[in-house]
C-alpha positions in Angstrom: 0.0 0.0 0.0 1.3 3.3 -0.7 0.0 4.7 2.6 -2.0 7.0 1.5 -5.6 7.2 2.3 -8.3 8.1 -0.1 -11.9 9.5 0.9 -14.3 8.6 -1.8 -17.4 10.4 -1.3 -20.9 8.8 -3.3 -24.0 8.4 -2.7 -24.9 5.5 -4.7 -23.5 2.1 -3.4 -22.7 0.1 -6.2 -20.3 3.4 -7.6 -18.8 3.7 -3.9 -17.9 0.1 -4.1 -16.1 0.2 -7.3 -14.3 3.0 -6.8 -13.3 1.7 -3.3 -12.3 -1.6 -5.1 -10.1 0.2 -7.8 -8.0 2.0 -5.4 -7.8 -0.8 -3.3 -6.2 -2.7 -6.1 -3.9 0.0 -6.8 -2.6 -0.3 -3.3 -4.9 3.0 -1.4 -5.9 3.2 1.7 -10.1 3.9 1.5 -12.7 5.5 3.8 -16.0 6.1 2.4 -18.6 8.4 3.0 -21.8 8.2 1.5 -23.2 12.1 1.5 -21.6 15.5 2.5 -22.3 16.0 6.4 -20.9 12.3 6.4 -17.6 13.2 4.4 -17.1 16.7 6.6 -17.0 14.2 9.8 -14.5 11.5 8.2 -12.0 14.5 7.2 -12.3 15.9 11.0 -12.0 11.9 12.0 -8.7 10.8 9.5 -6.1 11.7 8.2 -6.9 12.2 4.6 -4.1 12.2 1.7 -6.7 12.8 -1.2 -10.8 12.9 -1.6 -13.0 11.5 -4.7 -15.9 13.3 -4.6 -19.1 13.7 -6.9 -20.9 16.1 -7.0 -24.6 14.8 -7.4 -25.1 13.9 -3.6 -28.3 13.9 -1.4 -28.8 17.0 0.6 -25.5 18.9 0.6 -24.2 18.7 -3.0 -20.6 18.4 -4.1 -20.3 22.2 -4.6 -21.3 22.6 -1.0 -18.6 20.1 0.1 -16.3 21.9 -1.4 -17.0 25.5 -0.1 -16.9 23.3 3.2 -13.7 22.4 3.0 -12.2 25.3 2.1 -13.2 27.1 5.7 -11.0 24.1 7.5 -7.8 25.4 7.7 -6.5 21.7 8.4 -8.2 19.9 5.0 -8.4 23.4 3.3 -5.2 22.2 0.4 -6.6 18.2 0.3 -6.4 17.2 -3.4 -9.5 17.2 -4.9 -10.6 14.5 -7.4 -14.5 15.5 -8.8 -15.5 12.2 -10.5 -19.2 12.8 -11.9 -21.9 12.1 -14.1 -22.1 15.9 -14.8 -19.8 16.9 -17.9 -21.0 20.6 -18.4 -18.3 23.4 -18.5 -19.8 25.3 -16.0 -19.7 22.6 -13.9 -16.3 21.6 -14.2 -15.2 25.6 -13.8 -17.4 25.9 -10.9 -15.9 22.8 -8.9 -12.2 23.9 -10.1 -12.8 27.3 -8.6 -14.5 26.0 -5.3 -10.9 23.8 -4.6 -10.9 20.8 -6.8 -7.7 19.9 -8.2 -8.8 17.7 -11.0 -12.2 16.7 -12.9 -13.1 13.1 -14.3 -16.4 12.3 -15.9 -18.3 9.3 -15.6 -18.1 6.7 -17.3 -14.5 6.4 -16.8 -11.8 3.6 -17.3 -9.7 2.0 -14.0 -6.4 3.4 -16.0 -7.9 7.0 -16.3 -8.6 7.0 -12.0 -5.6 5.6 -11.4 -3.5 8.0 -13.3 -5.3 10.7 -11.9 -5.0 9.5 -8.5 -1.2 9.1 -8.6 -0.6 12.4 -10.1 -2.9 13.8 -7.0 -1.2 12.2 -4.8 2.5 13.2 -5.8 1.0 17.0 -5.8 1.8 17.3 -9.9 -1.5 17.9 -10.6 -3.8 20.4 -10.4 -6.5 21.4 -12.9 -5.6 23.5 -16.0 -8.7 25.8 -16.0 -8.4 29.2 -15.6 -9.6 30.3 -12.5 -10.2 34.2 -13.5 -10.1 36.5 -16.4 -7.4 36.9 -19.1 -6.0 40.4 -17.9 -8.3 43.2 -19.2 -11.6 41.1 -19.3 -14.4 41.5 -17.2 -14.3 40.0 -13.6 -16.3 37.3 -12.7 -17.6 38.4 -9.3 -17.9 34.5 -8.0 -18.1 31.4 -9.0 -21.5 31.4 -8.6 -21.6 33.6 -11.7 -20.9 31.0 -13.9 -23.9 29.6 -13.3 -25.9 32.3 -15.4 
């Protein structure tokens, strides 16, 4: 194991599982959660090396999770993996902005999470979007903007 542990945060079982399973095989530590209130407690709870998060959860959303995190100082630079059904640009700017480090799309292949994973994990990796404006352009006032 490379003793690292990996949060994985999804609200449908069968997904949890596989993912779980995956990383397993690739020699990760795993703690689940299974919605947001439940993934805030296992970051106070363990020591956390990297989270897999979607963003379509029950009650507090992904989005939410994310703002969360950022207002704990002692989680506040976890690497962020967003791995989701939910491929539109806005939000994959939106989750980038809130703190994730990286976006994956579901369906995905074992390689693809594993390769994002490692690169997470070795802190080589953190998602190319641009956060703000090219200089001269318009201000986006939040990322909550990007939603219009």
């Amino acid at each position: 194991m490379s003793g690292k542990t990996i949060l994985i945060v999804e609200d449908d079982p069968s997904m949890r599982e596989l993912v779980a399973d995956q990383l397993k095989a690739a020699g990760h530590g795993v703690i689940t959660a299974r919605d947001g209130p439940e993934a805030i407690v296992r970051l106070s709870n363990f020591l956390i090396h990297a989270l897999v998060l979607d963003l379509s959860l029950p009650g507090m959303d992904g989005f939410e999770v994310l703002k969360q995190i950022q207002g704990i100082p002692a989680v506040a630079g976890i690497p962020i993996l967003v791995l989701s059904a939910r491929h539109a640009e806005r939000d994959v700017r939106r989750a980038v902005v809130l703190g994730a480090w990286d976006y994956l799309t579901k369906p995905y292949t074992e390689q693809q999470l594993s390769r994002r994973i490692t690169r997470l994990l070795r802190g080589r990796f953190r998602a190319p979007l641009e956060t703000g404006p090219p200089p001269g352009s318009p201000p986006e006032s939040s990322p909550d903007a990007m939603l219009i």
